[in-house]
C-alpha positions as CSV (number, residue, x, y, z in Angstrom):
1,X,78.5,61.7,28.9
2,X,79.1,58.2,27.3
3,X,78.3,56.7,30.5
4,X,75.1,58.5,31.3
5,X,74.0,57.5,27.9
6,X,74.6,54.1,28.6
7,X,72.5,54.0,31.8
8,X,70.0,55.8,30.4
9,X,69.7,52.8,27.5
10,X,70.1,50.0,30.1
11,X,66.8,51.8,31.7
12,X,65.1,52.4,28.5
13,X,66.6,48.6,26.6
14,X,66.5,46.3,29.6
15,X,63.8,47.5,32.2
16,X,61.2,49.7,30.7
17,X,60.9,48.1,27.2
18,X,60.7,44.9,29.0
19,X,57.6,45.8,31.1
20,X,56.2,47.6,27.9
21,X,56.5,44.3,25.8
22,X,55.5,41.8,28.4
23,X,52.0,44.2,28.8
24,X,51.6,44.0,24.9
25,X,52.9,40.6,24.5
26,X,49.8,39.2,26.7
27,X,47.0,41.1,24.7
28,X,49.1,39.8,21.5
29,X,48.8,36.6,22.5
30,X,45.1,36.5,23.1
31,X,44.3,38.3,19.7
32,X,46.2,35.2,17.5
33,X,44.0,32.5,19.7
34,X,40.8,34.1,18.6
35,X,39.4,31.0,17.5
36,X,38.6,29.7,20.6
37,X,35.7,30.0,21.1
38,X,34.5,31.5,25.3
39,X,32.5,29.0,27.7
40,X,28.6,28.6,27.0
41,X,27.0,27.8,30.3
42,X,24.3,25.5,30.1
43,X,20.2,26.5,30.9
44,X,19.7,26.8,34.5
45,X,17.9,23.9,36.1
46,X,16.2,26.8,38.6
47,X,15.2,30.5,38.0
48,X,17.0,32.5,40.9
49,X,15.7,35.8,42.4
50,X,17.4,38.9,41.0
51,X,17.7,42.5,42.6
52,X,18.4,44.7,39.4
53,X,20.1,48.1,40.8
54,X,20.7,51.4,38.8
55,X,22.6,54.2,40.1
56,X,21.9,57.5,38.4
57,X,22.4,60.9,38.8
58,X,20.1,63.3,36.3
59,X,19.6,60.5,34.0
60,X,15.8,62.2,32.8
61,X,16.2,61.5,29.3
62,X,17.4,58.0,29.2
63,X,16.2,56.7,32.8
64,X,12.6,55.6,31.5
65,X,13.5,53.1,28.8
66,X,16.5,51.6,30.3
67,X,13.5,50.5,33.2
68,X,11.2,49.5,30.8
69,X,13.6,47.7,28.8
70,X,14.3,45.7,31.8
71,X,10.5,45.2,32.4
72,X,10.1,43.5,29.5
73,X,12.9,41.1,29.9
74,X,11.8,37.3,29.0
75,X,12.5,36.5,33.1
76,X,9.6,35.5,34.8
77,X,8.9,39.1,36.7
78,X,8.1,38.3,39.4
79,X,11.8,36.7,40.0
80,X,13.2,40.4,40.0
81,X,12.7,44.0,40.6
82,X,14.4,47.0,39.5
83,X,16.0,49.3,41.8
84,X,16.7,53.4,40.9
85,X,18.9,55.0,43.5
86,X,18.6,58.9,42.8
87,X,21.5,60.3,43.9
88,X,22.3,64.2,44.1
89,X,19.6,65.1,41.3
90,X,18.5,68.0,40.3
91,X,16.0,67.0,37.6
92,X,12.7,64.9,37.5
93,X,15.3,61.2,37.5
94,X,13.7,59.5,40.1
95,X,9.6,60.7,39.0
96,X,10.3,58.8,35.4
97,X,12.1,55.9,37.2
98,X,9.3,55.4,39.8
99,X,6.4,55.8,36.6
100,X,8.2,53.7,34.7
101,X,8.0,50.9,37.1
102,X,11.2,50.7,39.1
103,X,11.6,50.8,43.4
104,X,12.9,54.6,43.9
105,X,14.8,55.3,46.7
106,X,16.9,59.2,46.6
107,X,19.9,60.3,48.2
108,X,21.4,63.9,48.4
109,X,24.6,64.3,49.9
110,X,26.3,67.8,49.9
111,X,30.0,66.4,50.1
112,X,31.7,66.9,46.9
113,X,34.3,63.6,47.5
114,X,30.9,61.2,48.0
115,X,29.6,62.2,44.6
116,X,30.8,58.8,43.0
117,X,28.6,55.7,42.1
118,X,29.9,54.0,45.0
119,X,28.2,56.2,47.5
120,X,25.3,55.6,45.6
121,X,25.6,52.2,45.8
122,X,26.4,51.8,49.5
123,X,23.3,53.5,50.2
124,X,21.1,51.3,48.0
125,X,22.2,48.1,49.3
126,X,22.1,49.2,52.7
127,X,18.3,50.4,52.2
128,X,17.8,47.0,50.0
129,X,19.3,44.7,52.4
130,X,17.3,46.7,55.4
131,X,14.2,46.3,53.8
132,X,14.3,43.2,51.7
133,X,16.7,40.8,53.3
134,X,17.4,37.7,52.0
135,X,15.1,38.3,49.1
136,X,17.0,38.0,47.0
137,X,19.4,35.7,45.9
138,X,22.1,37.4,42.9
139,X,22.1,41.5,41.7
140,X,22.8,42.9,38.2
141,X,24.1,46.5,38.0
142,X,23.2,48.4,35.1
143,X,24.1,52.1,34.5
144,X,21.3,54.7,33.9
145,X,21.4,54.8,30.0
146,X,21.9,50.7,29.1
147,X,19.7,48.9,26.6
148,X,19.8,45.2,27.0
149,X,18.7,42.1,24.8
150,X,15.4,40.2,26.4
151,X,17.4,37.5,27.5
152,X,19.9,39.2,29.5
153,X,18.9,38.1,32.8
154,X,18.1,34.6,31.8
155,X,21.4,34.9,30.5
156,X,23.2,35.5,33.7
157,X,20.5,33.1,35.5
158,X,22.4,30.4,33.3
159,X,25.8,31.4,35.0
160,X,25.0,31.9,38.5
161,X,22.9,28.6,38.4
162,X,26.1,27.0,37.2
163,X,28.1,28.1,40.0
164,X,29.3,32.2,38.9
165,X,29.3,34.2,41.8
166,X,30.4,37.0,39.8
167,X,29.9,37.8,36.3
168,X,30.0,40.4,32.8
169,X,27.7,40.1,29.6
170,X,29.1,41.1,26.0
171,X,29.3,45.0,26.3
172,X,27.7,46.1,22.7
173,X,26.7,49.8,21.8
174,X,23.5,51.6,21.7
175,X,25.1,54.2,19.3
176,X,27.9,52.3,17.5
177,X,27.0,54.1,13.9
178,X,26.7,57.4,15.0
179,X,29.9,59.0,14.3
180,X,33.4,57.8,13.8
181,X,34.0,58.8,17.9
182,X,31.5,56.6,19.1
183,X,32.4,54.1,16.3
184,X,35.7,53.6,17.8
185,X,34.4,53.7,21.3
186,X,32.3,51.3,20.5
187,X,35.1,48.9,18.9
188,X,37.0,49.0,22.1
189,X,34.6,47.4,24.1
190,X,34.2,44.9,21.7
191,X,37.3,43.5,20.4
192,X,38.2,43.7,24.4
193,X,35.4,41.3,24.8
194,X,36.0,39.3,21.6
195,X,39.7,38.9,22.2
196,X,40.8,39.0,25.9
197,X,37.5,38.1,27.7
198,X,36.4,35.4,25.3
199,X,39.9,33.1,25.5
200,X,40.1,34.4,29.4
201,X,36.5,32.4,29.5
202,X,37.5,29.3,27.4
203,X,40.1,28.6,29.6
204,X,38.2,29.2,33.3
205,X,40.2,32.1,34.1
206,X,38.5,35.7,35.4
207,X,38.1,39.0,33.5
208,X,37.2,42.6,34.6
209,X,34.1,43.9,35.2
210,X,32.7,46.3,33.1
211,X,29.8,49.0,34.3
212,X,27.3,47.5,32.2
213,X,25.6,44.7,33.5
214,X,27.5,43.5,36.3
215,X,26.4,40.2,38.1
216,X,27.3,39.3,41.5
217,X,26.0,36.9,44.5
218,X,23.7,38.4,47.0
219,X,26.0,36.8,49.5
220,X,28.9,38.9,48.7
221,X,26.6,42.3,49.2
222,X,25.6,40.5,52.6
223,X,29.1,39.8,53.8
224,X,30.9,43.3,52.3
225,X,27.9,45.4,51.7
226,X,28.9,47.8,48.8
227,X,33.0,48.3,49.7
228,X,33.7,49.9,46.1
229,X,33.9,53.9,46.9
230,X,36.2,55.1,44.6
231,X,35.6,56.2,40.7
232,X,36.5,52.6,39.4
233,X,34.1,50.8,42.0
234,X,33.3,48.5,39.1
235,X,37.3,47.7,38.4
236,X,37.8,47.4,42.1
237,X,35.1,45.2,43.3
238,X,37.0,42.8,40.8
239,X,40.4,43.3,42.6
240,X,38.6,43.3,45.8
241,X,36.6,40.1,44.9
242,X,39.5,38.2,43.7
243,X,42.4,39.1,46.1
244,X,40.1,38.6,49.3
245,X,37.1,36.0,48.6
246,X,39.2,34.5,45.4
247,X,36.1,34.9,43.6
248,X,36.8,35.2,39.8
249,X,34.7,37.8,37.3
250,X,33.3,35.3,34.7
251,X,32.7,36.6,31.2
252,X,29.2,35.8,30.0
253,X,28.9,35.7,26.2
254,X,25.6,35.4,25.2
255,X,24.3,38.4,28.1
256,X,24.3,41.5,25.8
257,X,23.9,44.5,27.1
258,X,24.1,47.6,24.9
259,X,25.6,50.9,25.9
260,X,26.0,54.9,25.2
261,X,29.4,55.6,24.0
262,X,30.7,58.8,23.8
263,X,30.4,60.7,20.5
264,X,32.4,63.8,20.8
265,X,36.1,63.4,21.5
266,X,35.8,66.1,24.5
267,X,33.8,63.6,26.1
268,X,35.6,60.3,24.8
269,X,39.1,62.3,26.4
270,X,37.5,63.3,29.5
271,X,35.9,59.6,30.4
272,X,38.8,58.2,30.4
273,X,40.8,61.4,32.3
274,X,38.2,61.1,34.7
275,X,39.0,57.2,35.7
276,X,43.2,57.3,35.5
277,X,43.6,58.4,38.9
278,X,41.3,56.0,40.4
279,X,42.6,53.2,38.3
280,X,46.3,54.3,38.8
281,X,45.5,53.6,42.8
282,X,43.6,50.8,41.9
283,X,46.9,49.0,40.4
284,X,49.0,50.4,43.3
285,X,47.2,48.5,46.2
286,X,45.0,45.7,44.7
287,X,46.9,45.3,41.4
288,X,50.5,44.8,43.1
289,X,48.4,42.4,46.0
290,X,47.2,40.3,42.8
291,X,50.7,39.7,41.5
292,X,51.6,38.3,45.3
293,X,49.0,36.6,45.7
294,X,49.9,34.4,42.2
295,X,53.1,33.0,43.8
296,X,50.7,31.9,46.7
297,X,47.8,30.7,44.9
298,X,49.1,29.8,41.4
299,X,46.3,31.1,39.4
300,X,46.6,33.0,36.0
301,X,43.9,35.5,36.9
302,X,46.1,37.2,39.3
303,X,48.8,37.8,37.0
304,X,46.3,38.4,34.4
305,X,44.2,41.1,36.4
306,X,47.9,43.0,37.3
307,X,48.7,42.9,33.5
308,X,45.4,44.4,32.8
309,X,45.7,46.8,35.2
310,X,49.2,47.9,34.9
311,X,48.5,49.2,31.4
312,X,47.3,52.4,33.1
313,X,51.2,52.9,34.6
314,X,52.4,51.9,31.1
315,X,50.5,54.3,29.0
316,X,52.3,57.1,31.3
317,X,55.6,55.6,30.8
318,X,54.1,55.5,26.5
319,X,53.6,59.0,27.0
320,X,56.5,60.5,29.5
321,X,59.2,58.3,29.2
322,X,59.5,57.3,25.6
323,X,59.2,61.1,23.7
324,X,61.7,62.4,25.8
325,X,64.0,59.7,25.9
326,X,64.1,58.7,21.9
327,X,63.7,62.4,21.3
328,X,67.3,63.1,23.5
329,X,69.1,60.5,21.7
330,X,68.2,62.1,18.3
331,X,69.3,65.1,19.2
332,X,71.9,64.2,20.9
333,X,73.2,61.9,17.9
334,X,72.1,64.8,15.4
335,X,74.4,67.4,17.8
336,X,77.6,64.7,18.0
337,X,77.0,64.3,14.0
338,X,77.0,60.4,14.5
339,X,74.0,60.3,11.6
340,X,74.3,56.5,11.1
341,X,73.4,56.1,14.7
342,X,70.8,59.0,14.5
343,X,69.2,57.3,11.4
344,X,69.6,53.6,13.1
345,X,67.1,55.2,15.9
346,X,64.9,56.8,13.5
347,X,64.2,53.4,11.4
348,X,63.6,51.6,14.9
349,X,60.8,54.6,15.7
350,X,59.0,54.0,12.4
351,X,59.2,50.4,12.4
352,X,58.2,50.2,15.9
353,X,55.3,52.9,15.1
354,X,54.1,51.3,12.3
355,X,53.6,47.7,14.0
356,X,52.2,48.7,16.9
357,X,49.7,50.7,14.9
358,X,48.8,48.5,12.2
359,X,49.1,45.3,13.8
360,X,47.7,46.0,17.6
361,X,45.5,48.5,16.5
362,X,44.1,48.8,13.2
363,X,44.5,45.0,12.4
364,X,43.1,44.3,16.0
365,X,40.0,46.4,15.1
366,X,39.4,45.0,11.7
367,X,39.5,41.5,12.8
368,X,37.3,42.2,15.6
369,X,34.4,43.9,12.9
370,X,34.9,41.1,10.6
371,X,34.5,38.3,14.3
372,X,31.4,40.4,15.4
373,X,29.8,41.8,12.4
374,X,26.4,40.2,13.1
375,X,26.2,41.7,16.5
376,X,27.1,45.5,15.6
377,X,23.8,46.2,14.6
378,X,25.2,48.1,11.7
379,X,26.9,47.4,8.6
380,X,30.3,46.2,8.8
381,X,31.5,48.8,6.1
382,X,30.2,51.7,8.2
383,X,32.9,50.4,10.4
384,X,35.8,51.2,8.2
385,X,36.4,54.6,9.0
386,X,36.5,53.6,13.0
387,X,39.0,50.6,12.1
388,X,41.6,52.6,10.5
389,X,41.5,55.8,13.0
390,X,41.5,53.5,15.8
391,X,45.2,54.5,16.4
392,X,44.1,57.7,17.0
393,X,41.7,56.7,19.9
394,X,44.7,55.2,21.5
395,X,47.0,58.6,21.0
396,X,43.9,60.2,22.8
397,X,43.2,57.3,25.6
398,X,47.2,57.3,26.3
399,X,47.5,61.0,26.8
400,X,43.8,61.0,29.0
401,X,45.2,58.7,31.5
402,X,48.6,60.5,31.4
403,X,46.6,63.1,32.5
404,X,44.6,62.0,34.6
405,X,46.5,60.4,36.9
406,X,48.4,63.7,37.4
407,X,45.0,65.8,38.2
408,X,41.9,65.0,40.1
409,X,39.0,65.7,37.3
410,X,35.6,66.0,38.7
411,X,32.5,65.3,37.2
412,X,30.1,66.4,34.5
413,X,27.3,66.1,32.8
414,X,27.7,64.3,29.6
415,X,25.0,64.8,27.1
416,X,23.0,61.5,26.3
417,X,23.2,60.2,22.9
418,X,19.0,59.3,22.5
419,X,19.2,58.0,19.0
420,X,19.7,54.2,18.7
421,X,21.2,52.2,15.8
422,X,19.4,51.3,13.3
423,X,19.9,47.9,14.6
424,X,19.0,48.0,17.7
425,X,15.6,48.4,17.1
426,X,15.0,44.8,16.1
427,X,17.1,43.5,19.3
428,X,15.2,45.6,21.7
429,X,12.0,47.1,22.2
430,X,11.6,50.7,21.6
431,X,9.3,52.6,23.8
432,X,7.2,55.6,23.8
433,X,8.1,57.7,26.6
434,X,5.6,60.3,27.6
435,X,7.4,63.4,27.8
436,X,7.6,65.1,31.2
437,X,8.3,69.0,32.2
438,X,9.8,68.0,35.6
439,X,7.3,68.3,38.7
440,X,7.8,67.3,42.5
441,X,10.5,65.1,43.4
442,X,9.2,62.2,45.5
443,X,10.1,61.4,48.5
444,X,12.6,58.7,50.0
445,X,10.5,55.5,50.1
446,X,10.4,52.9,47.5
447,X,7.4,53.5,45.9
448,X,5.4,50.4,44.9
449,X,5.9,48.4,41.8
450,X,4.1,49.6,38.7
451,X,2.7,47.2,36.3
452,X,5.4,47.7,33.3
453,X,4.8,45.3,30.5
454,X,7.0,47.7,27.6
455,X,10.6,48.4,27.5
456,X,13.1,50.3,26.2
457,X,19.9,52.2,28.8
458,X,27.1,53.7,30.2
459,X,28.8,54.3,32.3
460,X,27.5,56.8,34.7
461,X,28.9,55.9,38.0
462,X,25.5,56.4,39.0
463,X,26.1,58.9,41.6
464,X,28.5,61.3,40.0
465,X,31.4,59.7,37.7
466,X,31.3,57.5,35.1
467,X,32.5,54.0,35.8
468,X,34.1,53.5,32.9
469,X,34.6,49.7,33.8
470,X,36.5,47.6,31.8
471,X,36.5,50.5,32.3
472,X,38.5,51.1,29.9
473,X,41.4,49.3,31.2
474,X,44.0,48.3,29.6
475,X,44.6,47.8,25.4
476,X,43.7,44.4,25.6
């Protein structure tokens, strides 16, 4: 017995602990060198040609503004046009997208397994890059439901004009002080940006994409088309980018875009449930190609993007592994009556508990609210009661992706949050949008461009799951 237990701590001690400590030690690292400040890219000496594309499956009540919104971006418009792809609706998505001024194209596809963003997205391109071939010169993907500040695209112009074949804005929320759920939500998008993005910018080194407001080359859609099929396309085409064109996912700081979090924890649980298993492959082929590839190209990124994505692996290990070894050895202990042993195990628990709560959570949180106070849109004190459960998010992320890797969720409608901080009102441009009963769906063609001179925005993998894109990766 003394010898099992000893292999069993040599796992636990030397090999799993490790791998646990390296992931954390990484995102620890980037939290204390918070005071760097990320890359600003200078104003673009020429205004390139943008392809906006949405994917969005019965988006009716949030479809209309996020079009408009874009509409009345401060880009000259006639250097971009918005793009709906409709895919597998059942409601009146692709009437309000086409009246609100974007180019409409629908899809319906009774197979179950294409019902992802991906398939929505391979369509699209293939019907853009038919029809308007090398009009265009970079895209921006946006999910059904995002907001984004005026300057987004001139934003990104800045980025691509320097050089960025592939970038992501500052992911902010439309509905950060609704509840504490979406509060918390919120804050891990943020402090992910704030922390790890920001410093992996300062430095030139890449990031991962997000589903919000994803830029990328035209040439990259022209030499791959749309290659991302599975429920992380977002998270892969930033493996796929990086592993086989070496093309780095810039983060873009001043390019805000504002998103729908989740304000109920059944939905918070079952985004992130719905993305393990896609994620989990994700790290298994592209994630252990990136940590190769670093010994032949001796870049950070590689090693950085394998970190970021092995944290889906870790959190099962968190959530397996750990309870049911530390809870053996106290009982074991307990059984065998060696109590200073027993009690040596149960200090380590706490103490290990209590840091990696206070300090990698809680602490992480707070200093990211106090960082990005100005950009919340909502008073920083409204924040409190997000910062201090924030270690409850991570119980409930951990256990999702457990999960989820270990099921194949499918997916479902996920009620729209149409209330706005009181913030965001003065960033963007509300709109008045006429309300509709439904009527006929339109048929496949693009309709013209309507004349759209008002605005008014998650992750909705456009065709069926939610791309939760940084998706959520990784406790960085």
């Amino acid at each position: 017995m003394d010898r099992f237990n000893e292999i069993l701590s040599i796992i636990n001690d030397q090999v799993l602990l490790t791998i646990i400590g390296i992931a954390f030690g990484i995102q620890l690292i980037y939290i204390l060198l918070f005071f760097i400040p990320a890359k600003k890219y200078p104003k673009a000496k020429k205004q390139h040609k943008f392809g906006i594309v949405i994917p969005a499956r019965n988006e009716s009540d949030v479809i209309a503004d996020t079009v408009k919104c874009l509409l009345a971006s401060d880009y000259p418009r006639e250097l971009f046009d918005v793009f709906v792809v409709a895919d597998n609706c059942t409601d009146n998505t692709a009437e309000l997208a086409r009246n609100a001024g974007a180019i409409v194209y629908e899809r319906s596809d009774p197979d179950p397994k294409h019902h992802k963003a991906g398939y929505a997205l391979k369509y699209l391109f293939e019907r853009i890059m038919d029809e308007h071939a090398g009009e265009y010169e970079a895209f921006i993907k946006f999910d059904a439901d995002n907001l984004m500040e005026r300057d987004y695209i001139s934003r990104m112009n800045d980025a691509f004009d320097a050089g960025v074949k592939c970038a992501r804005g500052y992911s902010n929320s439309k509905n950060i002080d609704q509840n504490i759920v979406a509060g918390i939500s919120g804050l891990w998008y943020i402090r992910d940006c704030r922390f790890a993005s920001s410093f992996r910018s300062a430095i030139g080194q890449g990031t991962m994409l997000g589903g919000a407001g994803m830029m990328f080359a035209a040439e990259i859609i022209e030499k791959h088309g749309w290659d991302c099929l599975t429920a992380s396309d977002d998270s892969e085409f930033t493996m796929r980018r990086l592993n086989q064109d070496k093309i780095k996912t810039m983060y873009v700081k001043d390019a805000i875009v504002y998103e729908d979090q989740p304000s109920t924890i059944k939905d918070t649980f079952n985004r992130y449930k719905r993305m393990a298993g896609a994620l989990n492959s994700l790290f298994y082929t592209q994630g252990i190609k990136s940590f190769f590839l670093f010994f032949a190209r001796w870049k950070w990124t590689y090693i950085d993007m394998f970190l970021t994505l092995m944290f889906i692996p870790v959190c099962v290990l968190m959530c397996l592994w750990l309870p049911i070894y530390y809870g053996y050895v106290l009982i074991y202990h307990g059984i065998m009556g060696n109590w200073e042993i027993f009690w040596t195990y149960l200090g380590t628990i706490c103490y290990s508990l209590a840091f990696a709560f206070v300090v990698m959570f809680i602490l992480q949180a707070l200093l990211a609210v106090a960082l990005e106070h100005k950009r919340l849109k909502c008073p920083a004190r409204k924040m409190m009661p997000a910062v201090f459960l924030f270690p409850v998010f991570m119980i409930i992320y951990a256990a999702a992706i457990t999960i989820g890797v270990f099921s194949k969720p499918k997916w479902k409608q996920i009620k729209r949050n149409t209330a706005k901080s009181v913030g965001i009102a003065d960033a963007v441009p509300a709109t008045e949008i006429a309300a509709t009963d439904g009527g006929a769906t339109p048929d496949n063609d693009g309709a013209p461009r309507a004349a759209a001179d008002m605005p008014d925005a998650d992750d909705v993998d456009g065709g069926s799951e939610k791309s939760d894109g940084n998706d959520g990766v990784g406790a960085e």
